[in-house]
Every structure is written in C-alpha cells, then in structure tokens.
N, C-alpha and C positions, 0 to 999 in steps of 0.2 A: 388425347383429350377429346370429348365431344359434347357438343354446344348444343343443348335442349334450349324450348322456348323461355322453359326459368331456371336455369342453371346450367353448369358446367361442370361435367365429371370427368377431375384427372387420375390417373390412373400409373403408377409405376411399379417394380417389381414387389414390392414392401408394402405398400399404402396406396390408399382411395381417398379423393380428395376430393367432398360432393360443394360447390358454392354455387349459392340461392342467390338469385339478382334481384331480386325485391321482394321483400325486404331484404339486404342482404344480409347473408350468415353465411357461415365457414363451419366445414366440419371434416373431422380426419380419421380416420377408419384403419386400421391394418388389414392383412393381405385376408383375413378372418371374416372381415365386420365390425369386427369389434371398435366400438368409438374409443381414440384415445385423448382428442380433445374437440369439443366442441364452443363454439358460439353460445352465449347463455337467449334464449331467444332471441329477440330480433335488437339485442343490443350486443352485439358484438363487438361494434368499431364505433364511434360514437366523437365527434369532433365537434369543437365551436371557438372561439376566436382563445377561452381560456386552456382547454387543454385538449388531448384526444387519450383516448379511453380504449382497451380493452377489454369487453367483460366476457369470461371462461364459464363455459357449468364444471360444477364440483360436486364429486360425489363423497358418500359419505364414508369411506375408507379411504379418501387419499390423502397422501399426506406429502410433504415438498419438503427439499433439503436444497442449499444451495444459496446464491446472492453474496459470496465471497468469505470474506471476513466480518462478520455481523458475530454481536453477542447475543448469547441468550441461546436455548438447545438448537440442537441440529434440526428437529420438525420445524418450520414455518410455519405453519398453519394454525390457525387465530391470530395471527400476528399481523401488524403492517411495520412495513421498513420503508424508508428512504433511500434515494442516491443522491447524497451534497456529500463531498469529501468535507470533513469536519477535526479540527482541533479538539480532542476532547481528553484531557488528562484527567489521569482516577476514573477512565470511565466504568461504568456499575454493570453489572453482569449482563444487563436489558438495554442500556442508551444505545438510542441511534438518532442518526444514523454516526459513524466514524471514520474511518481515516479512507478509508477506499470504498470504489462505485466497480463492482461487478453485476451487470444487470443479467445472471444467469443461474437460473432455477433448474431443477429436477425435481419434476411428479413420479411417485410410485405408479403409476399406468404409464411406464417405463417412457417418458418422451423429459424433451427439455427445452425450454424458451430462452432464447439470449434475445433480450429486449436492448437494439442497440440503438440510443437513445442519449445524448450527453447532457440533458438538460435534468433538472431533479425529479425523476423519475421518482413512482410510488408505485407499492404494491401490498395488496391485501389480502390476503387469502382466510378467507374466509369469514373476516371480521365485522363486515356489513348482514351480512345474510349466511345458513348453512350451503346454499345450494348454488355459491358461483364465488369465483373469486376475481381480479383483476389487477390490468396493469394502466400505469397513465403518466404522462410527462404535457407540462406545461407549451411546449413547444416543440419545432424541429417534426418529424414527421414518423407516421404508425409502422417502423419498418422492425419486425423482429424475425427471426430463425426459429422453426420448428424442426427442434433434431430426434430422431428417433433409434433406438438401439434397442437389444434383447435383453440390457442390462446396463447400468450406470458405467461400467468401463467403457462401452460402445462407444453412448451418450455424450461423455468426456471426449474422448480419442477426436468426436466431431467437432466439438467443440474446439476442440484446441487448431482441427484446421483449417477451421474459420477464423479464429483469432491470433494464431503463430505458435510454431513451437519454443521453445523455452530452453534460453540458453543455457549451456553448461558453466558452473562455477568453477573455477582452479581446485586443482587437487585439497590444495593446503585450507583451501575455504571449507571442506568438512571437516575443521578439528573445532578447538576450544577455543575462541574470543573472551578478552576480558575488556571494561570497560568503566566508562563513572560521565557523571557528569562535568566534572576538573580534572577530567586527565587530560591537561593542558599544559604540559613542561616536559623538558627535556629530562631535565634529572629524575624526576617521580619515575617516566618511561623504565629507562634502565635501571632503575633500583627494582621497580617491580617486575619486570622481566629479570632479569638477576634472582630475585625472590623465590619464583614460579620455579626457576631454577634449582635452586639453592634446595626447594622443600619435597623437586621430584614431581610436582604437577603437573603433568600434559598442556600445554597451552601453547597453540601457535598462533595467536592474532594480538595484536592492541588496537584496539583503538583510540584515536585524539578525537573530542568532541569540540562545538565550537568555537571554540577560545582560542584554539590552537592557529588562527589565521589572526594577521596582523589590522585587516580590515574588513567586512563583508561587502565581495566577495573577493580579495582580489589575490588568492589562494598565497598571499605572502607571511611567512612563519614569523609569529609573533618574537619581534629580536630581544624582549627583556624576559621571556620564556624558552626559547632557544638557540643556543651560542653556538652549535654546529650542530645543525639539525643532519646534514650528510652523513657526518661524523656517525649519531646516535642511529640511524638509520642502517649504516656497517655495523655498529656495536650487536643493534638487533637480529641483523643477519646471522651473524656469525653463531649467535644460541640460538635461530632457527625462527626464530618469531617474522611475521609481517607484521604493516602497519596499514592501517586504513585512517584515513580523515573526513569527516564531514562537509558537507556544503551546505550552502542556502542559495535561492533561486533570486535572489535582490541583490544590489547593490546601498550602499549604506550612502548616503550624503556625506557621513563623514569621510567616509573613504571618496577625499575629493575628485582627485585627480581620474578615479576610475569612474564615478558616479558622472563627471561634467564629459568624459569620451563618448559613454555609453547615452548620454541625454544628447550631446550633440550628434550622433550618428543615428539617433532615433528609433533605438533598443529596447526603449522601455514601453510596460504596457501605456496605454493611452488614458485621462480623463477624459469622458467624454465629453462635458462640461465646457473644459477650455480649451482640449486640443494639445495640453501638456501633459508632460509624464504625469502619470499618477503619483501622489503625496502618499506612500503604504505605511502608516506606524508599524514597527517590529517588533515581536517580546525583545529585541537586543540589540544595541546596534546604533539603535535613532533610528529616524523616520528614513525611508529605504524607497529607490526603486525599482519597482517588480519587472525583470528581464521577461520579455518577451520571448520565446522561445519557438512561437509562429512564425518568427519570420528567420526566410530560411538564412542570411545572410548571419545572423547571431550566434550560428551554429559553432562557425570557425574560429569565430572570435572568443566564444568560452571556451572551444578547443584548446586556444592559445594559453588562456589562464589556468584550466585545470591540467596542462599539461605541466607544470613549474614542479608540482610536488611529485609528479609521475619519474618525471628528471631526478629529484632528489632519492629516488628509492623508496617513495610511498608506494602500495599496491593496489590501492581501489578507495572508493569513496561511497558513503552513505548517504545518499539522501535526501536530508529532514526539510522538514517545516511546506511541502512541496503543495500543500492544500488550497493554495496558498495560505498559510497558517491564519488566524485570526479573520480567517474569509465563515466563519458559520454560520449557519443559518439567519442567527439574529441580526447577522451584520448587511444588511440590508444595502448599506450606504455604499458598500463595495461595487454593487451591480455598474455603476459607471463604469467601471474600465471597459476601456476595446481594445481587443488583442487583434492583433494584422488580420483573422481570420472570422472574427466575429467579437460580438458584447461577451461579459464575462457569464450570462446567464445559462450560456451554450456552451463556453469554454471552461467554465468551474472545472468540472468533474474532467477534464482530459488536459487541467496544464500540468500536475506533475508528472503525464506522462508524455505530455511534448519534451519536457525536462529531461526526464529520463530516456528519452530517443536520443536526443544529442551528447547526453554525456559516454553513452556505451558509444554511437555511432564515431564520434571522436577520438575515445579510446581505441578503438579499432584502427583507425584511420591511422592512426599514431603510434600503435605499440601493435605492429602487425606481429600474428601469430602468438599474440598473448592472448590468454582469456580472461573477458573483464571481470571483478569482483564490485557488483555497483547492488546495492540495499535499499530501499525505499519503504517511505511511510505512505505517501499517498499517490494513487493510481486507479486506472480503469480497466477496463478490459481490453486484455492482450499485453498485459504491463511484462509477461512472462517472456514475451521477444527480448528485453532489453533489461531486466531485473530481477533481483529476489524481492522479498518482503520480510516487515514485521511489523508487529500486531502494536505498535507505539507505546504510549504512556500507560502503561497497565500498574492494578498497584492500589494499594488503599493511600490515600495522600491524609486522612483521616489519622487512621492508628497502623503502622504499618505493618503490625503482628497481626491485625485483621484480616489477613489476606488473601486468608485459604478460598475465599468465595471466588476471588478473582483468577485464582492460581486455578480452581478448576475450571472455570469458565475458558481460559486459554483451551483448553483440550476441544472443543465442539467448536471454539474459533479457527482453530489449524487445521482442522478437518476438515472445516469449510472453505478457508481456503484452498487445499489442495483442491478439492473440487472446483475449483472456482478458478484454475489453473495456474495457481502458483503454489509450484511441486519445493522449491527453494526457501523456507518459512522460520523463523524464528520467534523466538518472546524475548522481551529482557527477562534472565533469569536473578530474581528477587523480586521483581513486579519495579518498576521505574519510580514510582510514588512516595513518597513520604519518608520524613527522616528517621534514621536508624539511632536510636539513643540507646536498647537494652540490645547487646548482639547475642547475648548466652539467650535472652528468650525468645529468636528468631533462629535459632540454629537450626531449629526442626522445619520450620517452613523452609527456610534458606535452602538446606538440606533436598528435602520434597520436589520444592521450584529447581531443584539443579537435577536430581533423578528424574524432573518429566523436561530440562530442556536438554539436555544433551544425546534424548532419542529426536529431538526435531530435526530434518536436515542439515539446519545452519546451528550455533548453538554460540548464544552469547550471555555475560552476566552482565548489568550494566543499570545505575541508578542515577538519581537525581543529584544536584552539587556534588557537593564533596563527602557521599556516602559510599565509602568502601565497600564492595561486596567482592573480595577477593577471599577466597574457601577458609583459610585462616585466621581471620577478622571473627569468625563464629566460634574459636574454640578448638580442643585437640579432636573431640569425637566426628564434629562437622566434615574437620579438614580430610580425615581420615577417610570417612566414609565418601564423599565429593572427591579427592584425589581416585577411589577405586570406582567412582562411577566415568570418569575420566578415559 
C-alpha cells in the first residue's frame, strides 16, 4: 500500500486499488489498468440517518446476472429488485421481490459484489440513469465484497468461500419426490406408494405436508390421520421410498401445552410494544407464536421436538412458511417484533435462515453420520451450509392450463439460483397454483413441467389442496412418457 497526500494506492497480485480521500471515491483496476468497477463520481458511498447508498459507473455493455432466485431473465440490468424475503403465491414472471434475499450479483467486466446487508436491501442497475447503477439498504452498515475471477466459475468458487460450502444431500435425495398439498394420512401414503409401484414409476420420496402434525409445531402425528405411523413408515421402507415432513417456525396457541412452555421459557419472538410474545396470525393454525431462533438456548429444545418423527423413521424435513410468512412488504405492522439479536427490520431477511442452522445443526447432533435432507423456501445468503431450495408457490392460481409462462420462467430462476449458491434446487413440478379440474388438457404442460424438473438436481411434483399430480392422473400417453423421463 502507499499513502499519497490524496489517496491510497493498494496494490496486489490481480488488482490496483486507487481510493481518493476527498472527495472520496473508490476505484479498481486489474493487473492491466483496466477499470473493473469504479465509484460513479464523487457519489460513491453516500449515507444519512435514511439509508446508505452505493453508486457504481456503468458502461454501456455491461450487463449483470445474479441476486439468487429472482424472476424475470437472467440480465438484471434495467431492472430494480429488492431484498424482503416475501410470501408471494402465483408469483408472475417479474414480481419481486420473493421468497429469498441473495444480495450477490455478477457484472460481465468479470467481478462480483455480495452486498452483505440484512436489512431490505435495493438495487438498480441501471434504471435511474444509462451511466451508473447502485446498491442501498435502509440500515446496518456499507459493508460488501468485491470478488474478482477470469470468469463467472472463479467469481462463484469465491463466493461460496466467503459464504460456506454447501452441503451434501443423501444419495436417495437425487431421485423422484411426489407430493400434494393433502398428502396428510396414513392410508393415501401407502396406497400411492404401492401405486408408484404397481405402475413401474421410479419414485423414491413422499412427502407429508402440513396437516400431517397433530398441532403446530409440536411434530406429534395427527392420531385421527395416522394409526401406526411406525408401522407405514416400515411398510415404506420396504418398497424403497423415504419420507419427508414439513415444519413451520411458530407455535400455534392452540397447541397449548407447547405454546404456554415455549411462552414461559421466553422462546418466542418479542412485541415490542409490551414486552410479550408477539400475537403472529397464520394462514393455519390460529394465531401462533413466532420461535425465536436467535437465541441460542432454543436450539435444543426444537432439537428435542423435531427429533420425534426422526425416531419414527421419517428422513428429513422441508421448511415452509420460514419468511416468516405473511411478514411482506405491506405488512408493515410486523416491524415490532424483536428477536434476542435485534428489531425484525435487520432480522427479516436472516430468520429463515437462523431456522434452518438449527434444524440441520440438530440433525447432526442427533443422527451422527447421517446426512441431512432439509429444503427451504426462505433464506439468505449462505443458506447452502445448512439447505437446499425451492422456488415456492409457482403456478398460474388464475387458470392453471395458463402456465407455460410460469413453467418457463422457472428455467432463468434455477440458474440464478445456482449462481447464487444453491447448487441443490428444485420447482414444484406442475406449478403449485390453482386447481386442476381438466387433467387431459394439462397433460402436455404436466408433461413439459416433469421433462424440465427431473434435470433439476432435487426433482419434486407437488401442488395445492387435494390436486393430484401423480403421472397418471394425466392419462395413458402422460404417464408413459413421465414414467421414461423417470
């Protein structure tokens, strides 16, 4: 490094690093000269009690890929996106923001910014002006990573060892998952698995959604739903299937006994208001409340409950709702909570993945030498240490044969996720959304949507209530050709 009267030039084997002290600007150079990203003049950094700002120059060939799981093409550029993890079912080929906060781009002048930031971050490229683009969050402080590589593999590979690598899923987690929104009973299980059977369909997963628990959360198997859940759990075994079950991150009031433990032991997030649990309404359930996952003691104690079905011969868990769901944008009113570690305006975007640290860390703790099978909807960056993903409620909820728009939109979403460092990725295959009343004239989407998810790494079908989307449901020519994409 060396220190001139108005600037400091750093210097390492790669890149030149020239920052001006007044005004300041930042600029970065390769081993060449060549600028790969600069300061947009003297507003580079730009802060005041509402937010702090980065503004980039932007030339007129570059173009940016990246920010995770985001709908709409893979180029960024004219676009602005948000980071608020978001509930957003039927979302449309452009809504954002959605279920997950990856604040990490790639510019074609081969570099890459991970803006790590947990507050709702925004970013524009280019949409204000040609000639600069930028990034900004409400709060929390201007700290981001400039990685550089000779090529997007580099870029990534750095990426990821700034943020963790990404664990391995079970053998048996790269086959065929089937699923539903009422795959909640014991008998449907084994009839359809027996089925899958019976017709020669590759399928090694079920999943129970969440009906399948007798209260939320307190992973106990609904008893007028299943009469030996062990039992069906061996039956599955034995023709080769696992089983996976859902969770949610609350506690239901109704489910008393666990709701008045976890309130007296002071588990749940906070209002700020009065200093009491937070009141969270749930799309299900009754009004719930939201498990703290900040603090560290909470850890062991959901160890303890999601270890019950671990015991029965279930093999991993999904998940849902971890946004904490119905927290969007417009829900303004949420901002009260405080989590052990801060307000909820800093901890939005990183509680599903507090969530998701304790359930794999747990897992581990408990089923040594297993590897976990854990799935999530919502997450941050680094979610890949502790999970896979998928791309949530996708799906015309409108006309469900409408869907092709959405079915291709998943393709430049899974891309972006991998970049975005979750190599583990799926869609629900049929789109989640809306109900199925003509199945002969969804065959051909149905079809399509199972030929582009069964090259995804993870590979599930799976839709809303009680809309079957198992290969046969579509007719002889469906089943046929979906059995050989199998």
């Amino acid at each position: 490094m060396e220190e001139r009267p108005e600037s400091f030039e750093i210097f390492t084997s790669r890149l030149r690093i020239r920052v001006e002290k007044a005004p300041f600007r930042m600029q970065i150079f390769d081993k060449w000269q060549k600028l790969l990203l600069g300061d947009y003049q003297d507003q580079g950094f730009m802060s005041d009690n509402e937010k702090r700002i980065a503004v980039k120059s932007l030339r007129n060939d570059e173009y940016f890929f990246g920010l995770g799981e985001k709908a709409g093409p893979l180029n960024r550029r004219g676009r602005m996106y948000s980071m608020w993890n978001s509930d957003k079912p039927c979302y449309s080929t452009t809504e954002d923001p959605l279920y997950k906060s990856i604040p990490f781009f790639i510019s074609s002048y081969k570099y890459g910014v991970f803006f790590d930031n947990t507050y709702k971050s925004v970013f524009r490229f280019g949409t204000v002006a040609d000639d600069y683009y930028s990034f900004e969050a409400p709060g929390g402080e201007m700290i981001y990573y400039f990685i550089h590589g000779n090529d997007f593999k580099q870029i990534i590979e750095q990426y990821i060892q700034l943020t963790g690598k990404p664990i391995m899923p079970p053998e048996w987690a790269l086959g065929f998952s089937q699923s539903r929104g009422m795959y909640t009973y014991e008998n449907q299980a084994r009839s359809i698995a027996a089925e899958f059977r019976k017709r020669q369909i590759p399928c090694d997963i079920i999943y129970q959604d969440i009906g399948w628990t007798e209260g939320l959360q307190n992973f106990e198997w609904r008893k007028d739903r299943y009469t030996n859940p062990k039992g069906m759990l061996q039956y599955l075994d034995s023709l080769g299937f696992k089983m996976i079950v859902s969770q949610d991150p609350v506690i239901s009031q109704a489910t008393a006994r666990q709701w008045r433990e976890a309130d007296s032991l002071g588990y749940f997030v906070k209002d700020s208001r009065t200093g009491k649990s937070y009141d969270m309404p749930w799309p299900w359930g009754g009004n719930c409340g939201v498990v703290d996952f900040t603090i560290p003691a909470v850890a062991d104690w959901w160890g303890q409950y999601q270890q019950k079905p671990i015991d029965d011969g279930v093999r991993g868990f999904w998940t849902d709702m971890g946004e904490p769901a119905w927290t969007n944008e417009e829900a303004t009113e949420r901002l009260v909570m405080q989590h052990h570690i801060g307000m909820h305006n800093e901890i939005h975007n990183v509680y599903g993945l507090t969530w998701d640290k304790v359930v794999t860390e747990q897992f581990q703790k408990r089923n040594p030498g297993k590897r976990v099978f854990q799935m999530t909807r919502a997450a941050y960056a680094g979610l890949q240490r502790y999970s896979f993903g998928w791309s949530g409620d996708s799906g015309s909820g409108e006309d469900v044969l409408d869907g092709w728009n959405r079915l291709a939109n998943q393709i430049p979403m899974g891309l972006s996720a991998g970049m975005g460092g979750i190599p583990f990725w799926t869609t629900d295959i049929s789109g989640y959304c809306g109900d199925i009343k003509d199945y002969p004239a969804m065959a051909e989407l149905y079809t399509r949507w199972m030929q582009f998810g069964v090259f995804n790494p993870l590979s599930r079908a799976h839709h809303e209530g009680d809309n079957a989307v198992e290969p046969w449901m579509f007719g002889e020519e469906a089943e046929k050709k979906c059995a050989r994409c199998h």
